[in-house]
C-alpha positions as CSV (number, residue, x, y, z in Angstrom):
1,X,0.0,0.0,0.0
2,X,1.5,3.5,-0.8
3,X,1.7,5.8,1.8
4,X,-0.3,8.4,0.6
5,X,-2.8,6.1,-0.3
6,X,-5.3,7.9,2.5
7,X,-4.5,11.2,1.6
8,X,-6.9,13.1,0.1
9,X,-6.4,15.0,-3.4
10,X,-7.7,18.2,-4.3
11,X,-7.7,19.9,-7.5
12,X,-7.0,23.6,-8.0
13,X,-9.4,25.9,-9.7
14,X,-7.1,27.9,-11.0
15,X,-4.9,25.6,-12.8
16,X,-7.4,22.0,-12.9
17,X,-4.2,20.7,-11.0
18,X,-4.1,17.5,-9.0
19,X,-2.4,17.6,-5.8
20,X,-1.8,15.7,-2.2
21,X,-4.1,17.9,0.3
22,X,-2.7,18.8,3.2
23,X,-2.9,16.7,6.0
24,X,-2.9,18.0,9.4
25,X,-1.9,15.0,12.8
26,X,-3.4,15.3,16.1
27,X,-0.6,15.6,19.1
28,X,-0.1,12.3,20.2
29,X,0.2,12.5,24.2
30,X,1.7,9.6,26.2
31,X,0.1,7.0,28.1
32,X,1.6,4.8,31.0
33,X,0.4,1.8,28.4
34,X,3.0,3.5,25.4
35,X,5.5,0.8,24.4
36,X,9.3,1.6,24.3
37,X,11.8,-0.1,22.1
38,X,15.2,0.4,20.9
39,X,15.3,0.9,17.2
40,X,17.9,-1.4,15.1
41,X,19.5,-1.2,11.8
42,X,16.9,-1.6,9.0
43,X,13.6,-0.1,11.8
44,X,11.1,1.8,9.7
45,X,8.3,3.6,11.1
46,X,6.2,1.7,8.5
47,X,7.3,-2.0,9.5
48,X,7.0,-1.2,13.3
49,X,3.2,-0.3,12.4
50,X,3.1,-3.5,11.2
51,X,4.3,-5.6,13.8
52,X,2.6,-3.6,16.4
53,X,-0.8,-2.3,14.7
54,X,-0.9,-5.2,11.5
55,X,-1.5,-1.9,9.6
56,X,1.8,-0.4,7.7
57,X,-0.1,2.5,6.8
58,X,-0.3,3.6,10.6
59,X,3.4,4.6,10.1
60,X,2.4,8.5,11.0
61,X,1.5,7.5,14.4
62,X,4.8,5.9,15.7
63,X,6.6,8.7,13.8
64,X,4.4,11.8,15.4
65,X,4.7,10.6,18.9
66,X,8.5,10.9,18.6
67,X,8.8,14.6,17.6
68,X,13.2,14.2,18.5
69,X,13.5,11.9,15.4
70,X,13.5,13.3,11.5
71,X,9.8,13.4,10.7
72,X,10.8,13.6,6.8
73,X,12.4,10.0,7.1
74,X,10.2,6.5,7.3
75,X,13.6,5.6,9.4
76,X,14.3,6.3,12.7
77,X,17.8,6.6,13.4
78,X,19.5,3.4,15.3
79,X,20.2,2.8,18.9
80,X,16.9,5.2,19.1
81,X,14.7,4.7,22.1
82,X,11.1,5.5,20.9
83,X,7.5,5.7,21.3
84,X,5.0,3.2,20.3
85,X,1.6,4.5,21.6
86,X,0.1,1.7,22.8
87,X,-3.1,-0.1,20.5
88,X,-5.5,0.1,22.4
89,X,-5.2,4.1,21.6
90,X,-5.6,3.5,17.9
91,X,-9.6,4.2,17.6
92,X,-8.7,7.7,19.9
93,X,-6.1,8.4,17.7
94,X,-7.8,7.7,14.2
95,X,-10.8,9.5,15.6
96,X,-8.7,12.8,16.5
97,X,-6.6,12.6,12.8
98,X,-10.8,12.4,11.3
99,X,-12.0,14.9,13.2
100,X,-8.5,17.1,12.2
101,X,-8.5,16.3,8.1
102,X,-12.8,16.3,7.9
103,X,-12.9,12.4,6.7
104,X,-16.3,11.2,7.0
C-alpha cells in the first residue's frame, strides 16, 4: 500500500491541477500503556506499524509521537529509544486525525 494512499487530493481551480491535500496530525500525548523499544538497523516507522498495529499504513502515528526523530524520514535513526503509543489508543487516535483532516 503506498503511503499516501489515505491522503486526500484536491484539485486547484485555478490551474485543474491534481495535488496531495494537506494533512494536518493530532498531538499524540503519552500514556503509562505506550511501548518503548530500541530501534535497530533496518527499523522503519512503517514496519514497526506493522508488527505492532498489523497496519503499515499507521506509520504517522509511531513517527508523530517521537517529535526528536526526522519526521521527513520512514527511518528512525538506530540505537533510538522511541515511542509506540500503545493499541488500544488507535480508535482515539484515528478519531482525532478524522475529526482534524474532515474524513467522513
Amino acid at each position: 500500500m503506498s503511503r499516501y494512499s489515505q491522503t486526500p487530493i484536491i484539485t486547484s481551480i485555478q490551474d485543474q491541477k491534481r495535488r496531495y491535500a494537506n494533512v494536518k496530525y493530532p498531538q499524540i500525548s503519552l500514556d503509562s500503556q505506550d511501548i518503548y523499544v530500541y530501534t535497530t538497523q533496518g527499523d522503519r516507522y512503517d514496519s514497526l506499524a506493522l508488527v505492532f498495529y498489523k497496519d503499515s499504513s499507521l506509520w504517522w502515528i509511531i513517527n508523530r509521537a517521537n517529535p526528536n526523530q526526522d519526521s521527513a524520514s520512514l527511518y528512525p535513526a538506530v540505537g533510538a529509544q522511541i515511542r509506540i503509543p500503545s493499541p488500544y489508543r488507535l480508535s482515539t487516535i484515528l478519531a482525532q486525525y478524522d475529526s482534524l483532516n474532515k474524513i467522513i
